[in-house]
Rosetta silent file (secondary structure, phi, psi, omega in degrees, C-alpha in Angstrom):
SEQUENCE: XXXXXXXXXXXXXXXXXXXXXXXXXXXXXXXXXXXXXXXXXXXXXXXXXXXXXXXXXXXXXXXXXXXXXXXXXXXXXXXXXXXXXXXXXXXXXXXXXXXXXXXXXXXXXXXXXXXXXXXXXXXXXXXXXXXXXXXXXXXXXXXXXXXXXXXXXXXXXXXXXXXXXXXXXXXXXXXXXXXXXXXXXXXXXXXXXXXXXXXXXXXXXXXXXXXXXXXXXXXXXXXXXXXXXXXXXXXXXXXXXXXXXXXX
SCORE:     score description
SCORE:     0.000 S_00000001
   1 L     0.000  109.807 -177.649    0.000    0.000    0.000 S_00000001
   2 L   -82.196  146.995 -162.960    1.880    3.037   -0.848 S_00000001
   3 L  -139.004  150.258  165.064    2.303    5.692    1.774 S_00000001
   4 E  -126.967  124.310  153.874    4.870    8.412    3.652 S_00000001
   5 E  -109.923  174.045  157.018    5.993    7.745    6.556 S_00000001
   6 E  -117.324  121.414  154.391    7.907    8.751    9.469 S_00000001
   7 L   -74.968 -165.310  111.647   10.678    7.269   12.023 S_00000001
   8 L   -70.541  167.033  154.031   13.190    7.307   14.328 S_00000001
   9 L   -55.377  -22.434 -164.750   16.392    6.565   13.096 S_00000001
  10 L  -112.185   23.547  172.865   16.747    3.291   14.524 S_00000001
  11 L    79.039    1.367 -163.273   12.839    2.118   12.861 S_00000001
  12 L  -126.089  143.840  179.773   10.984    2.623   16.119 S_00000001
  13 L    81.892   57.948  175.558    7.777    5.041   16.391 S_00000001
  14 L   -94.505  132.853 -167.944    6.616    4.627   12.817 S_00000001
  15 E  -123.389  112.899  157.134    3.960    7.156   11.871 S_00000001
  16 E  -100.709  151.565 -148.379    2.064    7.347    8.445 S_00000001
  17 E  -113.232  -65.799 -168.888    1.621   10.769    7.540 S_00000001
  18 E  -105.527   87.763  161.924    0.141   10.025    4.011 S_00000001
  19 L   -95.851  -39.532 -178.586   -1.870    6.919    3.088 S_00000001
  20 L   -87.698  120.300 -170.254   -4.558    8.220    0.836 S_00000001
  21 L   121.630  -41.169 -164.684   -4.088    9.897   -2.710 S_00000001
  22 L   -74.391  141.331  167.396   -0.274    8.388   -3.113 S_00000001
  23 L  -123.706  -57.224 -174.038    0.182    5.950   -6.028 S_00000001
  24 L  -143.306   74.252 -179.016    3.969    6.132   -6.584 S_00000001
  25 E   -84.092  106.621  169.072    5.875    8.998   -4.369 S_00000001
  26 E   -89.108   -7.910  164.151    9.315    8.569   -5.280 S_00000001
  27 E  -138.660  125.402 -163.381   10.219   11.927   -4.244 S_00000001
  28 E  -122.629  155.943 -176.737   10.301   13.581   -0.649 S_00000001
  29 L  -141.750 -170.294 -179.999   12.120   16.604    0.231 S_00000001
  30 L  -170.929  137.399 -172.909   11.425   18.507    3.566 S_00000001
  31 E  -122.931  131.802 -143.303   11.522   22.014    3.713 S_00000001
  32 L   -96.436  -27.610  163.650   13.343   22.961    7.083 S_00000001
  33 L   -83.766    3.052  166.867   11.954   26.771    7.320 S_00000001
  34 L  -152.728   44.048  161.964    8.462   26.181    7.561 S_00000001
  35 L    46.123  100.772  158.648    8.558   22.513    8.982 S_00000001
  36 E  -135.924  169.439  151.464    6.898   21.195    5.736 S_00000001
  37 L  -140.981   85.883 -141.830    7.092   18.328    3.893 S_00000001
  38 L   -55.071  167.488  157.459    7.111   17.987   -0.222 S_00000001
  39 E  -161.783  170.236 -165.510    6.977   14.477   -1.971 S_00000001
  40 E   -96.348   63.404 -172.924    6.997   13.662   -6.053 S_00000001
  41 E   -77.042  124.448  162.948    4.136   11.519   -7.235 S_00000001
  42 L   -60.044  -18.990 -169.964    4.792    9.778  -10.713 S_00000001
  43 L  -124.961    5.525  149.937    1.716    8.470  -11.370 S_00000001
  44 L   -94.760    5.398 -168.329   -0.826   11.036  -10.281 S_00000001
  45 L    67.008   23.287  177.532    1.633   14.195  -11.728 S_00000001
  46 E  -131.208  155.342  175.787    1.502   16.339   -8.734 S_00000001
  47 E  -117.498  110.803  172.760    4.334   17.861   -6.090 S_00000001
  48 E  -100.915  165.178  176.158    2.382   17.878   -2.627 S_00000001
  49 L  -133.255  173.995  142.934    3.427   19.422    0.659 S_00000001
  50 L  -119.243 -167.950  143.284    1.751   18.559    4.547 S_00000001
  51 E   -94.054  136.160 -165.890    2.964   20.024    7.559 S_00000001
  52 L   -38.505  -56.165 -133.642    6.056   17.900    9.021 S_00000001
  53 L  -113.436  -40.153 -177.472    5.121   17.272   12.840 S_00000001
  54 L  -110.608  -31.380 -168.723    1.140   16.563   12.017 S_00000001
  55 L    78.874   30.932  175.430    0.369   15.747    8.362 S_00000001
  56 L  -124.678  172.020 -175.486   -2.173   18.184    8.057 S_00000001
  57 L    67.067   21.676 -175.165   -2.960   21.234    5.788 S_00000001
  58 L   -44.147   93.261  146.132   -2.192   18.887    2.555 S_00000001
  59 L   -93.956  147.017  176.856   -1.719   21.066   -0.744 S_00000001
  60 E   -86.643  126.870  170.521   -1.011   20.705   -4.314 S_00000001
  61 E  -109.840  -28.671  133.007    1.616   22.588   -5.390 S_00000001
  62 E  -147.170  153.324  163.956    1.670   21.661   -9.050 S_00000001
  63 E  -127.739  134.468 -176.006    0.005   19.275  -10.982 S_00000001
  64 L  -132.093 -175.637  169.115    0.492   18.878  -14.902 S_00000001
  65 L  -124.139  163.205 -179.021   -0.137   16.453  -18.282 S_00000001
  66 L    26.774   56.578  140.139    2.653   15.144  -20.140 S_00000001
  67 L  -105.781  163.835  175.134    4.986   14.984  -17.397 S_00000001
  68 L  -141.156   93.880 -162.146    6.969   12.286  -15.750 S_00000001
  69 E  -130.875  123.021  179.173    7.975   14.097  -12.848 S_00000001
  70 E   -63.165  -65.087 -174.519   10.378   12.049  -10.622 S_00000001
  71 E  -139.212  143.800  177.499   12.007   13.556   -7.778 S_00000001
  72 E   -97.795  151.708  138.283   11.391   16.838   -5.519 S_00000001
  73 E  -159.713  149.996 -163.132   13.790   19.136   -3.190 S_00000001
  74 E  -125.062  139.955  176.876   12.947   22.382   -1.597 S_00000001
  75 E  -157.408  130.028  174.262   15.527   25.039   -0.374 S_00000001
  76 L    66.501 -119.470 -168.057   14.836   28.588    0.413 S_00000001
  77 L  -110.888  -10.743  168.930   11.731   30.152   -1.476 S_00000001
  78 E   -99.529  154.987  176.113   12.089   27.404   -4.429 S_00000001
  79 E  -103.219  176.888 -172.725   10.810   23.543   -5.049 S_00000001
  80 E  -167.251  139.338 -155.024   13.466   21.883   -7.821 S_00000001
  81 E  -139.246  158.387  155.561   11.769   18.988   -9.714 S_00000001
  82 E  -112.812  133.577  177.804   13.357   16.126  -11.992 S_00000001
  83 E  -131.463  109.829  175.738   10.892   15.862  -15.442 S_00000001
  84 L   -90.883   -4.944 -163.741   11.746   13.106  -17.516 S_00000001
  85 L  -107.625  -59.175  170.806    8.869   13.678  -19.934 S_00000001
  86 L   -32.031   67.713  165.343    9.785   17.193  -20.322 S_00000001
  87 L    87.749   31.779  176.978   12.949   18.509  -23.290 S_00000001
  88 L    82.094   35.198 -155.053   14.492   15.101  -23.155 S_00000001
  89 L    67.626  115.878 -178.129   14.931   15.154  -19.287 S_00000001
  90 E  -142.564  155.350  167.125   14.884   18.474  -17.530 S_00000001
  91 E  -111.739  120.328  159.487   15.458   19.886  -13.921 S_00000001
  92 E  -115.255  160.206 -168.828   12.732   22.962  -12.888 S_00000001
  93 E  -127.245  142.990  166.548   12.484   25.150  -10.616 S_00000001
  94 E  -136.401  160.981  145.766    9.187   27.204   -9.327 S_00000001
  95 E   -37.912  128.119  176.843    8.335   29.149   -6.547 S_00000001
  96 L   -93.643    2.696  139.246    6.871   26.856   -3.859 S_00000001
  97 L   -68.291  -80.144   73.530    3.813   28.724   -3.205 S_00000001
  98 L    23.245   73.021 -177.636    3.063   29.588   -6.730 S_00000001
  99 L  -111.252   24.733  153.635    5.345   26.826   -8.949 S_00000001
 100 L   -45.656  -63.312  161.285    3.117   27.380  -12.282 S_00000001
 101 L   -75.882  133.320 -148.755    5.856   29.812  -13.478 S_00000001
 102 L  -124.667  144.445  170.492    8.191   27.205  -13.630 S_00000001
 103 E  -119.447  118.224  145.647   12.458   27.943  -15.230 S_00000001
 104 E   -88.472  111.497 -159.464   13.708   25.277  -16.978 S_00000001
 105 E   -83.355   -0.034 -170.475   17.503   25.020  -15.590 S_00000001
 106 E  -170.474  155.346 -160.669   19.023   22.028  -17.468 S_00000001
 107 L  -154.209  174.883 -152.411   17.501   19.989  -20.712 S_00000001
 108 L    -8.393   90.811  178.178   18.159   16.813  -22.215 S_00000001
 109 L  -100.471  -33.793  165.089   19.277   14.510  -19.410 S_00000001
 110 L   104.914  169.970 -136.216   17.735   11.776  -21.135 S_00000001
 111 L   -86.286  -11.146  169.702   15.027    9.730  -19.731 S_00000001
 112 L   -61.007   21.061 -151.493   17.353    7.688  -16.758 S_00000001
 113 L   -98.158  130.660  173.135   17.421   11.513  -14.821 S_00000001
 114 L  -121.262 -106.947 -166.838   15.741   10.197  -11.175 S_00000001
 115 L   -67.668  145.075 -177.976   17.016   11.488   -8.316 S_00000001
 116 L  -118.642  141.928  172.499   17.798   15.410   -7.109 S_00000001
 117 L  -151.345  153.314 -176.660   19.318   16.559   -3.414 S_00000001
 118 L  -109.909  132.549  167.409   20.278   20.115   -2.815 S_00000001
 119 L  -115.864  119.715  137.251   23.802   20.738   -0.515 S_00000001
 120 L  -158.262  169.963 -118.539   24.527   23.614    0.943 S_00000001
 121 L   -94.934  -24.001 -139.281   26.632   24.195    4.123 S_00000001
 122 L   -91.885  -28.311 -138.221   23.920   26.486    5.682 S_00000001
 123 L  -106.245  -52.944 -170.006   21.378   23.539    6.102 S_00000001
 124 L   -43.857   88.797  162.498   24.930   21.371    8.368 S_00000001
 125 L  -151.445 -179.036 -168.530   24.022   22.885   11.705 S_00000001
 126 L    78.120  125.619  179.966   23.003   20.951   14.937 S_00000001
 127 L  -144.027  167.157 -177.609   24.799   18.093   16.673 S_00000001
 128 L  -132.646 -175.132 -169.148   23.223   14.953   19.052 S_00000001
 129 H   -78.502   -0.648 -176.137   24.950   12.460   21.183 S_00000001
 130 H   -75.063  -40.908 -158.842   26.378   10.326   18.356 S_00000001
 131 H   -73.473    7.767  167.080   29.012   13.054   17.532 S_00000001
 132 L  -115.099  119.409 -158.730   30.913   12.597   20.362 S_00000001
 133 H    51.041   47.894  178.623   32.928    9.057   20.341 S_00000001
 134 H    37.419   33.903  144.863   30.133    8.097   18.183 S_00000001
 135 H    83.515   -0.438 -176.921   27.465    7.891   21.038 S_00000001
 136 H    73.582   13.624  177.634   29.965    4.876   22.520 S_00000001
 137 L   -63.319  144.881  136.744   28.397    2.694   19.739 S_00000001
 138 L   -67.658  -43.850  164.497   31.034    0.613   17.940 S_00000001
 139 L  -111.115  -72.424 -173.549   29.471    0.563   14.694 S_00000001
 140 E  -104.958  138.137 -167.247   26.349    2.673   14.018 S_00000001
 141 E  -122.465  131.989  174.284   25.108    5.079   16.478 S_00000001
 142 E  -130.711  113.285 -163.899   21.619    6.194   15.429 S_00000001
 143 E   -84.003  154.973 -160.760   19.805    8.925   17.242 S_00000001
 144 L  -122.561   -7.839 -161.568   16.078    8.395   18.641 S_00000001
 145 L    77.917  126.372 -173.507   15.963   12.365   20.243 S_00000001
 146 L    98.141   29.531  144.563   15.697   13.483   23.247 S_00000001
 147 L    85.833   31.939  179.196   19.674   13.062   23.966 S_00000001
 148 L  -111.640  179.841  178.236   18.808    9.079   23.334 S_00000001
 149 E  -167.663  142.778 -170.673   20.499    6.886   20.970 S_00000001
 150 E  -114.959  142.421  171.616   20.340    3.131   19.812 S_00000001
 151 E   -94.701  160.759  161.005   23.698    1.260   18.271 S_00000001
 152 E  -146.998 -145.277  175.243   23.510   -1.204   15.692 S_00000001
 153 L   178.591  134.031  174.511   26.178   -2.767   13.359 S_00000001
 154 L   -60.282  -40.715 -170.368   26.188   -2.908    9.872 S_00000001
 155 L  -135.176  122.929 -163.238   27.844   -6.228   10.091 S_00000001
 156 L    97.967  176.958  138.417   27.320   -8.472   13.075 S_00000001
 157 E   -99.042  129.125 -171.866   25.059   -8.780   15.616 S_00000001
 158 E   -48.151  139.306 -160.842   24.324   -6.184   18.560 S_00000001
 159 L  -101.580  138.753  167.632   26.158   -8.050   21.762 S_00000001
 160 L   -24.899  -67.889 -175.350   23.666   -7.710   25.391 S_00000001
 161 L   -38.743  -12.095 -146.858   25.759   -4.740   26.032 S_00000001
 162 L     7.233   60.417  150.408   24.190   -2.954   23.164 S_00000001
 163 L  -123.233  -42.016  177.010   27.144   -1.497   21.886 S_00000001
 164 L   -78.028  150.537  147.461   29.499   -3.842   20.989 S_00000001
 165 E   -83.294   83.425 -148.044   29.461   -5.853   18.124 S_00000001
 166 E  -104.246  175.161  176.105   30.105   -9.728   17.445 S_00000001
 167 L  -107.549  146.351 -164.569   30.868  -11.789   14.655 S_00000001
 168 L   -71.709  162.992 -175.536   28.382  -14.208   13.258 S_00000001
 169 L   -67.706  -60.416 -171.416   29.306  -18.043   13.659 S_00000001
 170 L  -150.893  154.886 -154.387   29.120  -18.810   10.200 S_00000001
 171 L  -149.107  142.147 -152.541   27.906  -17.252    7.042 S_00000001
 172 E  -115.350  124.387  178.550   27.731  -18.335    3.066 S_00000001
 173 E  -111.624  149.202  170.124   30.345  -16.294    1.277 S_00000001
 174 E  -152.396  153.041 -165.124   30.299  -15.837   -2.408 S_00000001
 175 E  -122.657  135.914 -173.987   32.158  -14.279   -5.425 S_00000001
 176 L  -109.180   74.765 -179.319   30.907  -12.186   -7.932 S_00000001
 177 E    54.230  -34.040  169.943   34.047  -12.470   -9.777 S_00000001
 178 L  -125.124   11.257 -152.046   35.560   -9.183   -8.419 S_00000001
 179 L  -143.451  129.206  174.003   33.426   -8.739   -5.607 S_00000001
 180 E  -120.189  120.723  174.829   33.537  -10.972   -2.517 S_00000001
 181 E  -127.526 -165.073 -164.555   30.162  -11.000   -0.427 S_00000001
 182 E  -146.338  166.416  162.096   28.889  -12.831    2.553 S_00000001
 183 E  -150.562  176.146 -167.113   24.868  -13.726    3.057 S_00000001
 184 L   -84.518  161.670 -162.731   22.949  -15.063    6.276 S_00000001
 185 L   -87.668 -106.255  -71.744   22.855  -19.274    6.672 S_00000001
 186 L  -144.832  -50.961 -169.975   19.524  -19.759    7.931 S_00000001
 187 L   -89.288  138.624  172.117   17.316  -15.660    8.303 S_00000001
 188 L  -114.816  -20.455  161.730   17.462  -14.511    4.628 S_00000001
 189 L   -49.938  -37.385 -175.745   14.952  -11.795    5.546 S_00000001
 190 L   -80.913   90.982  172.449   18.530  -10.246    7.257 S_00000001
 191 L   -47.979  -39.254 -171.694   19.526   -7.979    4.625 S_00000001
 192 L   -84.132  159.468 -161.039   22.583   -6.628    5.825 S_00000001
 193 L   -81.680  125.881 -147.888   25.595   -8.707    5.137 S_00000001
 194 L   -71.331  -47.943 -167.661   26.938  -11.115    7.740 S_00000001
 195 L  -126.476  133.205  165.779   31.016   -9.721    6.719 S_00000001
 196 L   -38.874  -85.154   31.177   31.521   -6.754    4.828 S_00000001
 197 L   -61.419  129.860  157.767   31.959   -6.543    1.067 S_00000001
 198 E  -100.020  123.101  173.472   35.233   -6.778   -0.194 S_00000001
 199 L  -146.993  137.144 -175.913   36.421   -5.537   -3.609 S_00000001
 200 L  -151.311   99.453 -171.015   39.957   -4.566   -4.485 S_00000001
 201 L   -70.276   -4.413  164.130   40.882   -4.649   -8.644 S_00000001
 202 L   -42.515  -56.959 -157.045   44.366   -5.055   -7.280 S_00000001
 203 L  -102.610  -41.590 -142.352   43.704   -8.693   -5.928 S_00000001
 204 L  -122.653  109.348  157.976   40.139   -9.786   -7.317 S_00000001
 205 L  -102.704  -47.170  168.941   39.880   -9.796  -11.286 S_00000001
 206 L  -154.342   70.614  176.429   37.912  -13.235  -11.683 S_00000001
 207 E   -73.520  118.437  175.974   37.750  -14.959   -8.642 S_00000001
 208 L   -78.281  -82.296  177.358   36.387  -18.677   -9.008 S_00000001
 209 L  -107.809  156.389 -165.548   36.801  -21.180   -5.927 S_00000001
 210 L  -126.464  130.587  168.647   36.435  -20.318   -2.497 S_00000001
 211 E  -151.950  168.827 -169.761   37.531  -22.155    0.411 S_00000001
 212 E  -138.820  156.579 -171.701   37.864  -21.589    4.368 S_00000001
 213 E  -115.185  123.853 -178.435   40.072  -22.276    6.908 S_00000001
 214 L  -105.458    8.326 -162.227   38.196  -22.404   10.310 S_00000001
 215 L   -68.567  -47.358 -173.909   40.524  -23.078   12.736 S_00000001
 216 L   -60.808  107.756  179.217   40.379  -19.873   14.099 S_00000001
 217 L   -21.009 -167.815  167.196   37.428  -18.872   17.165 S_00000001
 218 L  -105.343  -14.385  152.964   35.097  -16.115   16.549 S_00000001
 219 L   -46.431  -36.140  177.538   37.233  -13.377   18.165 S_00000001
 220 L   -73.166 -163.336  149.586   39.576  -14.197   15.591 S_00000001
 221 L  -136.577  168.846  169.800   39.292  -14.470   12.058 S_00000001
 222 L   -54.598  139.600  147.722   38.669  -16.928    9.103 S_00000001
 223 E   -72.156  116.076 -162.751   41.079  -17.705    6.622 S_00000001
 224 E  -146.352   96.075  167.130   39.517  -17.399    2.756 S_00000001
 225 E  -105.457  150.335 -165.189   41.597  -18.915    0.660 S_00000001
 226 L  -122.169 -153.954 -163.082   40.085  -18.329   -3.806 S_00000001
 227 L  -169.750  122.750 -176.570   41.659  -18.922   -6.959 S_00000001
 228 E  -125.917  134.596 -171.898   41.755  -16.043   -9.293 S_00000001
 229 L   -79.761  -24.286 -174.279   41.506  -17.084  -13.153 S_00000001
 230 L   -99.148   12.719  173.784   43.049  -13.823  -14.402 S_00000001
 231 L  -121.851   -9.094 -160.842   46.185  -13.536  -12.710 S_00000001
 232 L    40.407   75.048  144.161   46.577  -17.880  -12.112 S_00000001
 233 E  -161.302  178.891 -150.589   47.067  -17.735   -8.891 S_00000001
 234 L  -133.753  131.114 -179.923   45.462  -19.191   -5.715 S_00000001
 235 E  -143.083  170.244 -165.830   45.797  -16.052   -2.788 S_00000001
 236 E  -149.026  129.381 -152.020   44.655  -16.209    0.663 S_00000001
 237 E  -151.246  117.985  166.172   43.211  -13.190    2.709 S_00000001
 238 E   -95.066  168.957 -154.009   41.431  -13.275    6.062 S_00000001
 239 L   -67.742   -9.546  170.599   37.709  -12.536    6.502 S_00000001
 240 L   -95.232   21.515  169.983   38.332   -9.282    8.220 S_00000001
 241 L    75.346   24.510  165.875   40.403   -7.954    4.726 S_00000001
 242 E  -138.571  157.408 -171.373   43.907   -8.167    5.896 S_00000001
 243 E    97.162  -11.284 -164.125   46.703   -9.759    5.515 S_00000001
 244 E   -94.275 -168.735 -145.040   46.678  -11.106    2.240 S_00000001
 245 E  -160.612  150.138  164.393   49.167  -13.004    0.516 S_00000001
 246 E   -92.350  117.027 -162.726   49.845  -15.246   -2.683 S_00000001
 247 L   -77.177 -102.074 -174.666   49.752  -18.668   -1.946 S_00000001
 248 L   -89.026    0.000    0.000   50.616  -20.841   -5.539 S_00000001
């Protein structure tokens, strides 16, 4: 059912803002001086706003024909649009009260132009408990507000302390010829990757077989030794991405 929603960083307190109306918003922006928040629908052709914090006051802010309009971002007194239907791919800009007089700022991007984000240094302000030793988190420190914060790991599993990280017992590694990746044995629902990705065009040109050395606990690490077809040679690297070495 498509929708906009809102989180915490860490996935907890989810709020829908927006159920009704939405077919396919692929673009949300949030405009930080008057707590608002735009999104992009593709398939009704309109750039909507709410208010941030309730999801009320919903307005249209443009709607067209013969558009394909992609992505949204709002900064100052303008909205900035991606239009793939539009001069071969174009980026516009309108006034976000009023964006009917519309500037076209760039023209044939060709019809892959998706996403748009605005930078500028003015926007950087504000800090939370992660920025200092990264919130005592080991890997990801994610703030909840309210001076709170949750860790996680990217890699691993969160340890009873909930800071630390460990390493999983054992994990199906596999190579996509220059690319070494790891997936979960048994929850496949657990997207994130048991071991990091490794890729280095240094080492890994067409890596074939894979084999492991296991001697080592789980404090430690694994041994991975492969066979690479384009250099002929058999190298050996442990699973935390150091150390390696050319075997044969």
């Amino acid at each position: 059912m498509p929708c906009i929603g809102k989180a915490r960083l860490d996935g907890s307190e989810k709020v829908v803002l927006v159920s009704v109306g939405v077919a396919w918003p692929n673009g949300i922006s949030i405009d930080y001086e008057e707590n608002k928040l735009y999104w992009c629908d593709a398939r009704t052709d309109k750039i909507e706003r709410i208010d941030l914090e309730t999801g009320g006051n919903r307005e249209v802010v443009l709607s067209g024909s013969n558009v394909d309009m992609f992505s949204v971002a709002v900064f100052g007194a303008y909205i900035y649009w991606s239009d793939r239907a539009h001069a071969n791919g174009s980026i516009r800009r309108g006034h976000k009260n009023d964006a009917t007089e519309t500037v076209t700022m760039r023209t044939g991007l060709g019809v892959n132009l998706k996403e748009i984000k605005i930078f500028n240094r003015v926007r950087e302000k504000g800090t939370n408990v992660c920025a200092k030793d990264n919130g005592g988190c080991q890997q990801l420190c994610l703030y909840r507000g309210n001076s709170q914060r949750t860790c996680a790991c990217a890699h691993g599993y969160l340890a009873e302390d909930g800071v630390t990280c460990l390493r999983h017992e054992g994990y199906l590694l596999y190579s996509g010829r220059t690319i070494l990746k790891s997936i979960h044995l048994s929850d496949e629902t657990n997207l994130n990757s048991p071991i990091r990705p490794y890729e280095n065009p240094h080492y890994f040109k067409n890596v074939i077989a894979l084999a492991f050395d296991y001697n080592q606990r789980r404090k430690g690490t694994n041994r991975i030794f492969y066979s690479d077809a384009h250099y002929g040679n058999i190298q050996l690297i442990k699973d935390n991405w150091e150390d390696r070495q050319v075997i044969v």
